[in-house]
Every structure is written in C-alpha cells, then in structure tokens.
VMD Tcl script that builds the backbone (N, CA, C; Angstrom):
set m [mol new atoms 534]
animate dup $m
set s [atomselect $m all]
$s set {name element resname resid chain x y z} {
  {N N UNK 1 A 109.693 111.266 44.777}
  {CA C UNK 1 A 110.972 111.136 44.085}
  {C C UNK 1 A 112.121 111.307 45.067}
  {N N UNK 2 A 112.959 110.481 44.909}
  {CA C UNK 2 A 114.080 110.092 46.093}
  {C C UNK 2 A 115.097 110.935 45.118}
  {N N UNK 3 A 116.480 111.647 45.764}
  {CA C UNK 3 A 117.386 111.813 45.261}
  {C C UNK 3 A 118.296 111.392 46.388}
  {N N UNK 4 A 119.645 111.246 45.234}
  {CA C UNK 4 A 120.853 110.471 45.893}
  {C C UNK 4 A 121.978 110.824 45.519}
  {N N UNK 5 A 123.042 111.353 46.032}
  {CA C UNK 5 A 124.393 111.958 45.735}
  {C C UNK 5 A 125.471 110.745 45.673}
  {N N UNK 6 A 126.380 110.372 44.822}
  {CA C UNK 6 A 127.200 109.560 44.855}
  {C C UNK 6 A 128.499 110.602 44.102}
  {N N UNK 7 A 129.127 110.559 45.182}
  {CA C UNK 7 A 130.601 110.624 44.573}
  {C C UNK 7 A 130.296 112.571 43.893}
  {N N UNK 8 A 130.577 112.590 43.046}
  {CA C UNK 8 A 130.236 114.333 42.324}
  {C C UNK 8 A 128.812 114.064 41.470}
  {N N UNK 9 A 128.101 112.815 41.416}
  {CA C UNK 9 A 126.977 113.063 40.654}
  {C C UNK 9 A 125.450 113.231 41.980}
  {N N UNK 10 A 124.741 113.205 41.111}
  {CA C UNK 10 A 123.419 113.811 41.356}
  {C C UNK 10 A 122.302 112.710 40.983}
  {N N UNK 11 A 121.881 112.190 41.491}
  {CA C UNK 11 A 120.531 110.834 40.847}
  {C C UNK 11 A 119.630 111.133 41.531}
  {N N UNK 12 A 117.917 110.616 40.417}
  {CA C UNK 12 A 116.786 111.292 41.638}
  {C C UNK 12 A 116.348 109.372 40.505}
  {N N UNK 13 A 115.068 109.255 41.700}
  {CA C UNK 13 A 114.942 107.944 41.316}
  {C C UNK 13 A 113.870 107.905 40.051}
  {N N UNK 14 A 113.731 107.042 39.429}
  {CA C UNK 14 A 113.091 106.914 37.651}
  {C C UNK 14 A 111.933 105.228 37.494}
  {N N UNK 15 A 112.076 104.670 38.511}
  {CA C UNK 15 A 111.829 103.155 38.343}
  {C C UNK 15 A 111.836 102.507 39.777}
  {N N UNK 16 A 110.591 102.362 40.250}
  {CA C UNK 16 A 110.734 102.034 41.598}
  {C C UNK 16 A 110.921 100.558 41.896}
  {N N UNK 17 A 111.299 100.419 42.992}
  {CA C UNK 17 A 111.463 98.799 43.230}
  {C C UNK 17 A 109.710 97.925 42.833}
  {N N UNK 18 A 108.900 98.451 43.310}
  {CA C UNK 18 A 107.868 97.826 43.272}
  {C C UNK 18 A 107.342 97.718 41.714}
  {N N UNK 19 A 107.875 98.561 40.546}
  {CA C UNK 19 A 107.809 98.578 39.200}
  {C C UNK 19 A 108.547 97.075 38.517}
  {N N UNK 20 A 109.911 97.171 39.649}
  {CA C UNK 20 A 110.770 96.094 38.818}
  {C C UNK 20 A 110.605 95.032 39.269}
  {N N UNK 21 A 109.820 95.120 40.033}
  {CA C UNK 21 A 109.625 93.759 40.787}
  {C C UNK 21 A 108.748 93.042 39.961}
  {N N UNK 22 A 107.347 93.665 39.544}
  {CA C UNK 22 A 106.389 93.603 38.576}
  {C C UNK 22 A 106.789 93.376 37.205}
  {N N UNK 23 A 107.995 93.646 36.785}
  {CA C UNK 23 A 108.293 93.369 35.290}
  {C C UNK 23 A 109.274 92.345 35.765}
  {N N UNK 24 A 110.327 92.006 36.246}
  {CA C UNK 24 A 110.783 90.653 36.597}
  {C C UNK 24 A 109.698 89.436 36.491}
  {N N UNK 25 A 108.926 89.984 37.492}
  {CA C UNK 25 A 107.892 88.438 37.618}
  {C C UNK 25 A 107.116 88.305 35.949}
  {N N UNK 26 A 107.065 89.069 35.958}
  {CA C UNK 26 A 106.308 88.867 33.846}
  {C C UNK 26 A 107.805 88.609 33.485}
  {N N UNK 27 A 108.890 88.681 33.240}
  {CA C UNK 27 A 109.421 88.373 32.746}
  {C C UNK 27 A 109.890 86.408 32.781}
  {N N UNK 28 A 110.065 86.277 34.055}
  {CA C UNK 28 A 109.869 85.060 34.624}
  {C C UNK 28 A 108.954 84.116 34.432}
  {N N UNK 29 A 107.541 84.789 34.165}
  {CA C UNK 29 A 106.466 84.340 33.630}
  {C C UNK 29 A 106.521 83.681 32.106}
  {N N UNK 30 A 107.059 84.628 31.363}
  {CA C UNK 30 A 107.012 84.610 30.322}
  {C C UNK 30 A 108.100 83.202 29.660}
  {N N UNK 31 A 109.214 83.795 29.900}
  {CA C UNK 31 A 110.312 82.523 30.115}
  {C C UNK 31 A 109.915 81.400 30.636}
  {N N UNK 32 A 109.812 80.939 31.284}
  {CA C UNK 32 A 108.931 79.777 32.068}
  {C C UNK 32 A 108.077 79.025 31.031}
  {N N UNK 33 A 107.235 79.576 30.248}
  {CA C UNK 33 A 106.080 79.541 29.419}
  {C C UNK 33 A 107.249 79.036 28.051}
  {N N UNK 34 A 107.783 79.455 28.056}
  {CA C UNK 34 A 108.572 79.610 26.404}
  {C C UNK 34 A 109.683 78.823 26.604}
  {N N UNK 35 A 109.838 78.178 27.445}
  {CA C UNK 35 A 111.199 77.360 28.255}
  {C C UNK 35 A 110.712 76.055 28.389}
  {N N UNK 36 A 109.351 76.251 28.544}
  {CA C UNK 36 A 108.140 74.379 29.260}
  {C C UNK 36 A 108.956 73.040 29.100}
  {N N UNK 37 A 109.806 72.119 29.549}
  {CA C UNK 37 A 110.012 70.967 28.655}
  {C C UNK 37 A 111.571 71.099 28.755}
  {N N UNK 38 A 112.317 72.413 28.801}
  {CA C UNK 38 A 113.573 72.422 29.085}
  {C C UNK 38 A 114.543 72.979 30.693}
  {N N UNK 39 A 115.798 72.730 30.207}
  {CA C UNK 39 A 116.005 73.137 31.840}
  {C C UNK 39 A 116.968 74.139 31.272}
  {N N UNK 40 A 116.575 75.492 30.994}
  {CA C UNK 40 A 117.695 76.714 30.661}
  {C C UNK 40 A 118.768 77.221 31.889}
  {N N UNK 41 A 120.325 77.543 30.854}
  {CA C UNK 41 A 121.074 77.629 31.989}
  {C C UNK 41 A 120.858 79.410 31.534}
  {N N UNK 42 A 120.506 79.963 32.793}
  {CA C UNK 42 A 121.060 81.230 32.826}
  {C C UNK 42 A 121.995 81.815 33.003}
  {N N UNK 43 A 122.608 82.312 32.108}
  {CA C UNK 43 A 124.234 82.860 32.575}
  {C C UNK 43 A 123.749 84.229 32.522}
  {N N UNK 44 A 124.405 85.235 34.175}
  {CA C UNK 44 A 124.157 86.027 34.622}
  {C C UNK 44 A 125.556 86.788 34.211}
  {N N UNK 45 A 125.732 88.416 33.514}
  {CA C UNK 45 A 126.533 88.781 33.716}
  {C C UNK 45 A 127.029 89.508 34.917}
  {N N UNK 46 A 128.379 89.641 35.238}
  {CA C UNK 46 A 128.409 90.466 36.617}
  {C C UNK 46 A 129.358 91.519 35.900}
  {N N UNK 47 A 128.998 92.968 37.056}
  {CA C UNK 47 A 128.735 92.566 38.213}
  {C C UNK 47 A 127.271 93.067 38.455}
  {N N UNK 48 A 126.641 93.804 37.415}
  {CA C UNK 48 A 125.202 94.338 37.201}
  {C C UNK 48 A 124.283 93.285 37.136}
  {N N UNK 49 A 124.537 92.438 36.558}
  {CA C UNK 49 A 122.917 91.549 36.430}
  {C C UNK 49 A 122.750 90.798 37.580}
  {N N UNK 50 A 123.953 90.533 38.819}
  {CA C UNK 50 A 123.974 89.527 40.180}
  {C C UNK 50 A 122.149 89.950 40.446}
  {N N UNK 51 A 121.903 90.890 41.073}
  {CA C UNK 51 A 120.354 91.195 41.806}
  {C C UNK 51 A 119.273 90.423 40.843}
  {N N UNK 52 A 119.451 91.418 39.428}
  {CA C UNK 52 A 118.085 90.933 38.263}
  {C C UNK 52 A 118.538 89.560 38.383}
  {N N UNK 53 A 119.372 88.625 38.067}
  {CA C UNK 53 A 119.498 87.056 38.016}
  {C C UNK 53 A 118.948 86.547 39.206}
  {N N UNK 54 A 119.082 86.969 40.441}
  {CA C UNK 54 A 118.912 86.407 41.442}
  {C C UNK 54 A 117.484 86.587 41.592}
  {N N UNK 55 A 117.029 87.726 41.243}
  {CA C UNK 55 A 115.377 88.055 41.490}
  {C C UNK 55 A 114.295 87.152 39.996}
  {N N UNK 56 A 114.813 87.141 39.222}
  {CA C UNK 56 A 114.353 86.357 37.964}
  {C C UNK 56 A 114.100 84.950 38.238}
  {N N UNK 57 A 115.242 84.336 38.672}
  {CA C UNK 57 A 115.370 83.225 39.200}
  {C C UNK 57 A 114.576 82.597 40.333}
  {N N UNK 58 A 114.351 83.327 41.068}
  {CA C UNK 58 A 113.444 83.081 42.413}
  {C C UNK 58 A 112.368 83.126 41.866}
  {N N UNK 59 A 111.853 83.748 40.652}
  {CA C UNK 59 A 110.045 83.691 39.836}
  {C C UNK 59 A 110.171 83.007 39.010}
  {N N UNK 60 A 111.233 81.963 39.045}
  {CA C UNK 60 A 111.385 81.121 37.623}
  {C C UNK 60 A 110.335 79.710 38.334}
  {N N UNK 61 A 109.419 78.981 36.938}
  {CA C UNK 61 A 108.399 78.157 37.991}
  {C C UNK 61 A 108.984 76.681 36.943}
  {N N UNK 62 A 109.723 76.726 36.101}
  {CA C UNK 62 A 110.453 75.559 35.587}
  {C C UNK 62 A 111.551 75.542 36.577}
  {N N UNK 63 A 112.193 73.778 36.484}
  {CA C UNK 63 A 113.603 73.998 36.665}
  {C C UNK 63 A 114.577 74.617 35.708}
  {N N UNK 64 A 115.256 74.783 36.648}
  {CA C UNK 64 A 116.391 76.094 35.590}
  {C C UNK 64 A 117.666 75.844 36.635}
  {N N UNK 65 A 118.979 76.174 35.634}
  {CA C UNK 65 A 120.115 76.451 36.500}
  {C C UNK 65 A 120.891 78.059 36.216}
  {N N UNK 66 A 121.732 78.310 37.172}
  {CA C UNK 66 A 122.537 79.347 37.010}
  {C C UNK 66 A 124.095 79.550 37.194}
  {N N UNK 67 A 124.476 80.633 35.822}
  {CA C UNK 67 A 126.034 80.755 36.270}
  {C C UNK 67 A 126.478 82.052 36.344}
  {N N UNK 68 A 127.173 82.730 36.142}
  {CA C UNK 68 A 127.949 83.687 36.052}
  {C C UNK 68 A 128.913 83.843 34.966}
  {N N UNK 69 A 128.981 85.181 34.244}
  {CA C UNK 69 A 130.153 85.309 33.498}
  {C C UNK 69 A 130.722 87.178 33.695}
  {N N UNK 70 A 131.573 87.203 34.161}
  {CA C UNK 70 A 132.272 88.499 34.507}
  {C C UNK 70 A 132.569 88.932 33.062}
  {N N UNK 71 A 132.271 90.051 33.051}
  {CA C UNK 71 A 132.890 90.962 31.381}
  {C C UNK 71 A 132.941 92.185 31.978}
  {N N UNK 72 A 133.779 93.212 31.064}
  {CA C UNK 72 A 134.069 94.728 31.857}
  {C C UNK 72 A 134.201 95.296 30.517}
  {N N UNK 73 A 133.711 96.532 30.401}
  {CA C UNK 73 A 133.619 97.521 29.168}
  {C C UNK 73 A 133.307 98.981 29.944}
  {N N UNK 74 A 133.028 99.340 31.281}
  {CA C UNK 74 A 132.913 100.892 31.601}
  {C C UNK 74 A 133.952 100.881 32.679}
  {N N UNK 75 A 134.116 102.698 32.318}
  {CA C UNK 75 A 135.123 103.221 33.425}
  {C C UNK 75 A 134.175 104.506 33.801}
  {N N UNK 76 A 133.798 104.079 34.762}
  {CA C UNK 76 A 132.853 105.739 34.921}
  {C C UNK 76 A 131.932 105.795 34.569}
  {N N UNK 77 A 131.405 106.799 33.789}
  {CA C UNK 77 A 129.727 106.521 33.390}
  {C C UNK 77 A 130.172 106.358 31.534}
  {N N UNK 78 A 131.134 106.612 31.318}
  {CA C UNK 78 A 131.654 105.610 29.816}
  {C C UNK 78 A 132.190 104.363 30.037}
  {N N UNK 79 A 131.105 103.732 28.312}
  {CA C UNK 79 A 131.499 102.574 27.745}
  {C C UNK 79 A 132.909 102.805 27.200}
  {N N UNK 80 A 133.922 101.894 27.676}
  {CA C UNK 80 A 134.905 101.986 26.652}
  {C C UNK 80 A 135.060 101.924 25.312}
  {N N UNK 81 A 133.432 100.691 24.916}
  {CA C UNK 81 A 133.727 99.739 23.816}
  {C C UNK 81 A 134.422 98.884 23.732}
  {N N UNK 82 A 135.277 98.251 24.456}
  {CA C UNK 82 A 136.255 97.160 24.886}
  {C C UNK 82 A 135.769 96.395 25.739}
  {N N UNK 83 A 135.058 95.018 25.278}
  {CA C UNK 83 A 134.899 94.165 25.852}
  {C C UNK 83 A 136.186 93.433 26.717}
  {N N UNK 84 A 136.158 92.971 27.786}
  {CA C UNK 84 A 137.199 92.236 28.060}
  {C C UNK 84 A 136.412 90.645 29.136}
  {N N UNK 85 A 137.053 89.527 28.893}
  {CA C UNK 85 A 136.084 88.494 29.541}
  {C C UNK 85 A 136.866 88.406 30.874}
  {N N UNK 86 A 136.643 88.762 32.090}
  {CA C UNK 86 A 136.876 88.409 33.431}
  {C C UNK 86 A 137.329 87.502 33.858}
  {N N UNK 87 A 136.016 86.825 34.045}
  {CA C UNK 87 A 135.737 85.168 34.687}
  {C C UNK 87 A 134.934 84.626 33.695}
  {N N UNK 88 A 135.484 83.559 33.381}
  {CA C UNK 88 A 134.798 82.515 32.039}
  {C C UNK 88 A 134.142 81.755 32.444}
  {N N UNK 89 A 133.165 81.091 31.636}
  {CA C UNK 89 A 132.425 80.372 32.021}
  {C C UNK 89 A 132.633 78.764 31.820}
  {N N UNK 90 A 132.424 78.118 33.033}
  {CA C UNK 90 A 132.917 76.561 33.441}
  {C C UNK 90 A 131.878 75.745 32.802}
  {N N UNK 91 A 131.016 75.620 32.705}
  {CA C UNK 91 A 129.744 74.549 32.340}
  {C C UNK 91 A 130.212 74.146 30.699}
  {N N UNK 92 A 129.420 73.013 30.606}
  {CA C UNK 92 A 129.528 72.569 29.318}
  {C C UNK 92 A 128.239 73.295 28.736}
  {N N UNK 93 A 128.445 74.121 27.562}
  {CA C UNK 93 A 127.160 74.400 27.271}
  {C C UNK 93 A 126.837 73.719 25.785}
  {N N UNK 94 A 126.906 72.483 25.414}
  {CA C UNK 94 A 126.981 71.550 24.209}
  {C C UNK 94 A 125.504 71.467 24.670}
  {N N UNK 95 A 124.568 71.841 23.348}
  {CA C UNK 95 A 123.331 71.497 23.077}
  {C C UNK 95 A 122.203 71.983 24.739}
  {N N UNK 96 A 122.760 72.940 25.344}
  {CA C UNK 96 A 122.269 73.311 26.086}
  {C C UNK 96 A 120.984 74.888 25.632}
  {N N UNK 97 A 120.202 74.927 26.505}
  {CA C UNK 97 A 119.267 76.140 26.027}
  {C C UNK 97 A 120.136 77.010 27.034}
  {N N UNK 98 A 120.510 77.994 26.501}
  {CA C UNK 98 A 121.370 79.212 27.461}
  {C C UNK 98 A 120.712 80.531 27.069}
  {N N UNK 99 A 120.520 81.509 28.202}
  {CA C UNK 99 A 119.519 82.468 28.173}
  {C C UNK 99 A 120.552 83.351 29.172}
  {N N UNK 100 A 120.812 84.427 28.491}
  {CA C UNK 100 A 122.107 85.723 29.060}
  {C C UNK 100 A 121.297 86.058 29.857}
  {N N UNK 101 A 121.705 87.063 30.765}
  {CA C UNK 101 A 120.803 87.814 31.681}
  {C C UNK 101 A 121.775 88.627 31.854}
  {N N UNK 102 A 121.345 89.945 31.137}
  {CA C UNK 102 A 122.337 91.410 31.605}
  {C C UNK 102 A 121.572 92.352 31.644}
  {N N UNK 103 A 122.437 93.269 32.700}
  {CA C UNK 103 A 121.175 94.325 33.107}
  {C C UNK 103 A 120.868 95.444 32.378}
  {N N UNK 104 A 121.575 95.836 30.866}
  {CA C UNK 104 A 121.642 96.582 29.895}
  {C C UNK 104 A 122.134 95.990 29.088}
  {N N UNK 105 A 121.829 96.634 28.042}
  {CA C UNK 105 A 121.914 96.683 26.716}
  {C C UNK 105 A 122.089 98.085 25.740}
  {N N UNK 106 A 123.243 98.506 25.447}
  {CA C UNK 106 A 123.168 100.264 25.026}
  {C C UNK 106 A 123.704 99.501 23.312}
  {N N UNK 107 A 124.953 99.587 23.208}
  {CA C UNK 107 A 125.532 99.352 21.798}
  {C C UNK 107 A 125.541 98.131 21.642}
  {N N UNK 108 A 124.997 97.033 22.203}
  {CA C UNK 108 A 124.821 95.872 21.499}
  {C C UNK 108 A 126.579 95.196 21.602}
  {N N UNK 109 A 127.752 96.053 21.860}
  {CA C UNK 109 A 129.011 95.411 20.946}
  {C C UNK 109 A 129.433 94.062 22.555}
  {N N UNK 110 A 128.657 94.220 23.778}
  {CA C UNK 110 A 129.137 93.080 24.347}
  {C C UNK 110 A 128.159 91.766 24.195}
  {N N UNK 111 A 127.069 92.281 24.210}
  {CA C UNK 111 A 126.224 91.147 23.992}
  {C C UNK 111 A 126.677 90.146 22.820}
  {N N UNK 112 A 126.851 90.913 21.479}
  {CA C UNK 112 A 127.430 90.200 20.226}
  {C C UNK 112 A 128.668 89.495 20.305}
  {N N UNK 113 A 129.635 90.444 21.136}
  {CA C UNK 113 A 131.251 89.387 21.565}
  {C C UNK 113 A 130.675 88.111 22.809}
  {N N UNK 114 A 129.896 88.257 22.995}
  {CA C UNK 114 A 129.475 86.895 24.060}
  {C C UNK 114 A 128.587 86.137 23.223}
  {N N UNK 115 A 127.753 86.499 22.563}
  {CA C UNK 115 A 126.779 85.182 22.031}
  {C C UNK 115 A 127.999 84.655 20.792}
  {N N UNK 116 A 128.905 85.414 19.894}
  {CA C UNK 116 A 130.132 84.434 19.199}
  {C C UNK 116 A 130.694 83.901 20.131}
  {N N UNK 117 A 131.122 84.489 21.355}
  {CA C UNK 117 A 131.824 83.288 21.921}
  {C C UNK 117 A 131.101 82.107 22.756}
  {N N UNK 118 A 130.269 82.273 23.038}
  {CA C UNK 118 A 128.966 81.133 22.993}
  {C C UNK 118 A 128.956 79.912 21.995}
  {N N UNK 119 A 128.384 80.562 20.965}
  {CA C UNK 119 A 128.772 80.027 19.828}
  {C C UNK 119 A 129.690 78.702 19.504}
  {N N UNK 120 A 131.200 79.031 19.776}
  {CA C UNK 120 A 131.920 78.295 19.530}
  {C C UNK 120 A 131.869 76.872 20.947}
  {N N UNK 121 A 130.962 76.988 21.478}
  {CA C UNK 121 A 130.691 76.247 23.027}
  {C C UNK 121 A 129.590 75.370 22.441}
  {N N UNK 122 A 128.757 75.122 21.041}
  {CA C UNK 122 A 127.654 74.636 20.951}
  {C C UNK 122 A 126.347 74.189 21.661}
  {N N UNK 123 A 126.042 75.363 22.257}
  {CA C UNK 123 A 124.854 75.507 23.084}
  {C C UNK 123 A 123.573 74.945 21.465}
  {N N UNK 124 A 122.485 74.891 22.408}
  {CA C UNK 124 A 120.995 74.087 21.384}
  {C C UNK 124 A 121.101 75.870 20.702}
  {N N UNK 125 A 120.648 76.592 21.590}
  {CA C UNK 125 A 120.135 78.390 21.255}
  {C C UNK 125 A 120.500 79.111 22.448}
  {N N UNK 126 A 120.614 80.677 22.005}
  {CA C UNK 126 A 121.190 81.471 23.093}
  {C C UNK 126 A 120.196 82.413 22.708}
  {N N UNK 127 A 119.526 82.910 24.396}
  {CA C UNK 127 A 118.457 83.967 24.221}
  {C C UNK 127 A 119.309 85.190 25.029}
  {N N UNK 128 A 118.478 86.335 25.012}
  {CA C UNK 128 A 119.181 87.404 25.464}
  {C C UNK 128 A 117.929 88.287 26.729}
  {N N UNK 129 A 117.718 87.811 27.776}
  {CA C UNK 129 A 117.406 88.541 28.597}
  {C C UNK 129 A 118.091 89.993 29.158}
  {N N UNK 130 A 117.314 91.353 28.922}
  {CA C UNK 130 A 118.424 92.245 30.122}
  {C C UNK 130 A 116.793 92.709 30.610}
  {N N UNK 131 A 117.466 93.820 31.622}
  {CA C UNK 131 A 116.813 94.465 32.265}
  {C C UNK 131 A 116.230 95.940 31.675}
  {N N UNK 132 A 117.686 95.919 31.456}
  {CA C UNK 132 A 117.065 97.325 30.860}
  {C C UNK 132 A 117.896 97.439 29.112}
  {N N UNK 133 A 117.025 98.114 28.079}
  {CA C UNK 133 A 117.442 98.244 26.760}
  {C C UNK 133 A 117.369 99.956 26.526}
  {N N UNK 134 A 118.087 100.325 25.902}
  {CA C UNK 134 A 118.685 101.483 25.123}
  {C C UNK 134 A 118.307 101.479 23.735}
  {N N UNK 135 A 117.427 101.333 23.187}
  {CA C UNK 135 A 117.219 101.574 22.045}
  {C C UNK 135 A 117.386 102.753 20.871}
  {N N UNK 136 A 117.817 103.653 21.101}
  {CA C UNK 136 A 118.867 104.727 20.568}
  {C C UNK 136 A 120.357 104.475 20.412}
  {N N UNK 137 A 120.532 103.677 21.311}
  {CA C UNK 137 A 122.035 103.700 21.668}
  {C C UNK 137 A 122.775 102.287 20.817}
  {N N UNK 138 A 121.760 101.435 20.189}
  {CA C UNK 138 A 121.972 100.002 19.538}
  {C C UNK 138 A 122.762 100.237 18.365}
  {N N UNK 139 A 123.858 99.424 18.132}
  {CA C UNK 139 A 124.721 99.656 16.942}
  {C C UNK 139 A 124.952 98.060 16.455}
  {N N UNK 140 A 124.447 97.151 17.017}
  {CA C UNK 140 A 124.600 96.188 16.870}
  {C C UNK 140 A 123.001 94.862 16.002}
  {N N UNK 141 A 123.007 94.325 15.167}
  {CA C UNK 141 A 122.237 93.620 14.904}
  {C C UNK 141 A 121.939 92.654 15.924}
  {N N UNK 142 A 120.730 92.662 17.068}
  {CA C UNK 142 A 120.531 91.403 17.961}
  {C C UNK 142 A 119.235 91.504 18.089}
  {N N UNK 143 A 118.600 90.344 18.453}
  {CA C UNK 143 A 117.196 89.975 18.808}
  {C C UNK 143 A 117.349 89.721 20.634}
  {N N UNK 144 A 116.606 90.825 21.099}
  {CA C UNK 144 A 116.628 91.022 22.633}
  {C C UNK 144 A 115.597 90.075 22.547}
  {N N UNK 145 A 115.565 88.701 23.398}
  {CA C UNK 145 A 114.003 88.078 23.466}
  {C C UNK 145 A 113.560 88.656 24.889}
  {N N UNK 146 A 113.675 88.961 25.541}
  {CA C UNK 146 A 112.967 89.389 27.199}
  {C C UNK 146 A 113.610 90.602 27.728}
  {N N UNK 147 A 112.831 91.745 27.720}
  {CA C UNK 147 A 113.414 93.160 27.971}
  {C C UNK 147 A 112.595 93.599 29.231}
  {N N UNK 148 A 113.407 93.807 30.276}
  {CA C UNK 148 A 111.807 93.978 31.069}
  {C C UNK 148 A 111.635 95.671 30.887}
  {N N UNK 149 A 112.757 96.324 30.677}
  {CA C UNK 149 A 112.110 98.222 30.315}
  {C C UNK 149 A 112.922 98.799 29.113}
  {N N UNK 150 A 112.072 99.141 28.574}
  {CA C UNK 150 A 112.874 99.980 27.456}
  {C C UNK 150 A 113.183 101.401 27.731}
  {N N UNK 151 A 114.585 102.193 27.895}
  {CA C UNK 151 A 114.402 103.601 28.554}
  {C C UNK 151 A 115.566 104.370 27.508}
  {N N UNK 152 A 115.286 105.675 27.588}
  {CA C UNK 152 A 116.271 106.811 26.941}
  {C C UNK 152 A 117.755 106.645 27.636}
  {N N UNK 153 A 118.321 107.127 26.482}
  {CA C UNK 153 A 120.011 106.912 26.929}
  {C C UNK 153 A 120.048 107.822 28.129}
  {N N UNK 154 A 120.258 107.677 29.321}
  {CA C UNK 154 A 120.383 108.627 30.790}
  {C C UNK 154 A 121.284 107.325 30.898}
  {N N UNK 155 A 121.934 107.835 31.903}
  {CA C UNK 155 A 123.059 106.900 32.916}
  {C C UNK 155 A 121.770 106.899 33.853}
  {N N UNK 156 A 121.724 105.835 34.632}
  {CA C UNK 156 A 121.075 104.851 35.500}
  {C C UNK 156 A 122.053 104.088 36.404}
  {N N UNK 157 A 121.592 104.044 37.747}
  {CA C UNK 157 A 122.140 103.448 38.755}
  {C C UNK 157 A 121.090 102.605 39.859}
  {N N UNK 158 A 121.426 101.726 40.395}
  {CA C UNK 158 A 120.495 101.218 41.453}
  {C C UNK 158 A 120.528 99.987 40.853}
  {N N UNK 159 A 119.834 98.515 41.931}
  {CA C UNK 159 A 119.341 97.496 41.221}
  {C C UNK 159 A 120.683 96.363 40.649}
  {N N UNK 160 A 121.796 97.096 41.121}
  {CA C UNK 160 A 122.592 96.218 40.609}
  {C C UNK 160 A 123.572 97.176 39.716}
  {N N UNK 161 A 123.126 98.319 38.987}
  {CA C UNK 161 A 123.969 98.765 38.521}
  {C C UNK 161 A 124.608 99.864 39.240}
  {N N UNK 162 A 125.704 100.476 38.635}
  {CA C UNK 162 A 126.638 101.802 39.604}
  {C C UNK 162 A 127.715 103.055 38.903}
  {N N UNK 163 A 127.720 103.472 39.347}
  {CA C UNK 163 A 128.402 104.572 39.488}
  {C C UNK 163 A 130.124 104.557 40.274}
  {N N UNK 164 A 131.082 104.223 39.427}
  {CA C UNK 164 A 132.026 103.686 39.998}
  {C C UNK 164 A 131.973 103.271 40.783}
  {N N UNK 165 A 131.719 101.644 40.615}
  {CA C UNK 165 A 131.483 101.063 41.686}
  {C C UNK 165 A 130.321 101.506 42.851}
  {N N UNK 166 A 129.962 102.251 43.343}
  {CA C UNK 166 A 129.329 102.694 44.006}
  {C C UNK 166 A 127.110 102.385 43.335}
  {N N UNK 167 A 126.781 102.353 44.544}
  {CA C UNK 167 A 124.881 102.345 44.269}
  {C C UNK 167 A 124.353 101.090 43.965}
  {N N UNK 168 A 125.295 100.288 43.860}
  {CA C UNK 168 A 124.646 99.147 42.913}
  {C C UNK 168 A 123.614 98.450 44.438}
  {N N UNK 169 A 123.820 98.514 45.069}
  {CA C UNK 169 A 122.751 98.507 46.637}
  {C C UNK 169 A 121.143 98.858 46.424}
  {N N UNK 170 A 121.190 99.961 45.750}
  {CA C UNK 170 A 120.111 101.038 45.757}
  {C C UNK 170 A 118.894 100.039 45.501}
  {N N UNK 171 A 118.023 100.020 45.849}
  {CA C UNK 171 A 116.110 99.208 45.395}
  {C C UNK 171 A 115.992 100.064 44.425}
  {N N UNK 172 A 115.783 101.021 44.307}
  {CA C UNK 172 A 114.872 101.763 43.004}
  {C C UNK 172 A 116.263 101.818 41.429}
  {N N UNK 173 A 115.539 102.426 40.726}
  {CA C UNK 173 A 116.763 103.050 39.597}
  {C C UNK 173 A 116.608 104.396 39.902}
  {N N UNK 174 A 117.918 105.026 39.703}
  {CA C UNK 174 A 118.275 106.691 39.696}
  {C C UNK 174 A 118.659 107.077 38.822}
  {N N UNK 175 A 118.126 108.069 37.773}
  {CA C UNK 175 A 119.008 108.928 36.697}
  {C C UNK 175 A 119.106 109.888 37.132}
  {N N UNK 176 A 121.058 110.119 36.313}
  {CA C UNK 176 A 121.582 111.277 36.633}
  {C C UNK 176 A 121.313 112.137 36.169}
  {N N UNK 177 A 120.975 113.333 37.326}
  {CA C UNK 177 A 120.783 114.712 37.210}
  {C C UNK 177 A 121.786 115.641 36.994}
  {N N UNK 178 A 121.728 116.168 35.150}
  {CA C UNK 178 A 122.659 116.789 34.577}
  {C C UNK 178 A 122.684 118.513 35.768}
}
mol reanalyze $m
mol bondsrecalc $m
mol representation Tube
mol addrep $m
C-alpha cells in the first residue's frame, strides 16, 4: 500500500493500476461486442475521464470515434451540484450511437443535465460508461450501461482524477485518509 500527501490531505492507494487496466479491457471488450455493426462516438468528459477515454479506446476492437466535453461541478473534494458546460461539443450527433465516458458517477445530477442536453442533438441512443460508480451517493434515475468499479463514497484520486487540481498523474487510485 502506497501513500501520498497532496496539498493538507492524506491518500494511501485502493485500486491498482494493474486492476484498472483489467477492468478497462473487459470493459472495452464488452462494448465492442454490444457496439458490432456500429461506429460509437465516445464523448469523454474532462478533465477526469481524458486517461479512462484514452485507455478504453486503445482496447476498443470496432471502429469508434472520440470527443471531448468539459463540464465542472467540484471545488475541492465538494460537489457543488452545479453543473456548468465548459467546452461544448462540435460533432453532429443526429442519429449517432453516443456512449459518455466519465470517470464517476456519485449523484447522478451531471450525467442527467448531459444526456437532456444530448437529447435535444438527436443522437440514435446515449449509453453511459464511467469508471467508477457511487452507489450510495445516486439521487438521480439513470441506467449506468458499463461500470468498470463500483466503490463506497471515499474521495478518490489518481487515474485521471484529483485533488484540486493536483494527482490526476497518479497510476493507481488513492483514498483519503480521514
């Protein structure tokens, strides 16, 4: 067990790289399989899902494309609850298969403000890939189709995600040590 100091917190590691590497590629697997016949655009949120999109993508064995969509809702290790959209997304997504890719999922309330505004873009269907799910923490009605870990509400860092700004570097995941 690795520990890691950022800033005034405390993280020891929970999820090793070689774990997520192993549930990416099943996840990739899986998608691939359930995708056969189409070319899904993945829209990656940033700035957490950049790594998982990029690593998903490289085990993807269909063609597939990718984009980006910037959204912001934490200051610190709190959710505001305030979605806000960043950087929007350019593609036409009319009758397209579009598949989110975010690296959490706690209250459900950004995922739901992005698949309505999806929505009004007339994509074919919108799936919901993350990395990691909160299932305590869900306040929202959604169908996660591809979860690669289900974990207890802890703040988590590494892999893409951070700690003001900070860790998102890290290979493994770290929860903070109260």
């Amino acid at each position: 067990m690795g520990i890691v100091k950022i800033k005034d917190k405390t993280f020891k590691t929970s999820i090793t790289e070689s774990e997520i590497k192993e549930r990416v590629k099943a996840l990739a697997q899986q998608i691939s399989k359930d995708m056969e016949g189409k070319v899904p655009l993945f829209l990656g949120v940033l700035n957490g899902a950049f790594i998982f999109a990029a690593d998903l993508m490289r085990e993807m064995t269909i063609p597939c494309e990718i984009s980006f969509v910037k959204l912001a809702s934490y200051e610190g290790t709190i959710s505001t609850g305030k979605i806000k959209e960043v950087l929007g997304i350019n593609e036409d997504l009319s009758g397209r298969t579009v598949i989110i890719v975010e690296d959490i999922v706690e209250s459900g309330h950004t995922m739901k403000n992005m698949i309505e505004s999806l929505g009004t873009r007339n994509p074919a269907s919108v799936h919901i890939c993350t990395l990691f799910f909160k299932p305590d923490k869900l306040q929202e009605e959604l169908k996660l189709d591809y979860v690669a870990f289900r974990i207890p509400d802890d703040f988590i860092i590494g892999y893409g995600l951070d700690y003001d700004h900070q860790g998102r570097e890290l290979k493994d995941i770290y929860t903070i040590v109260e």
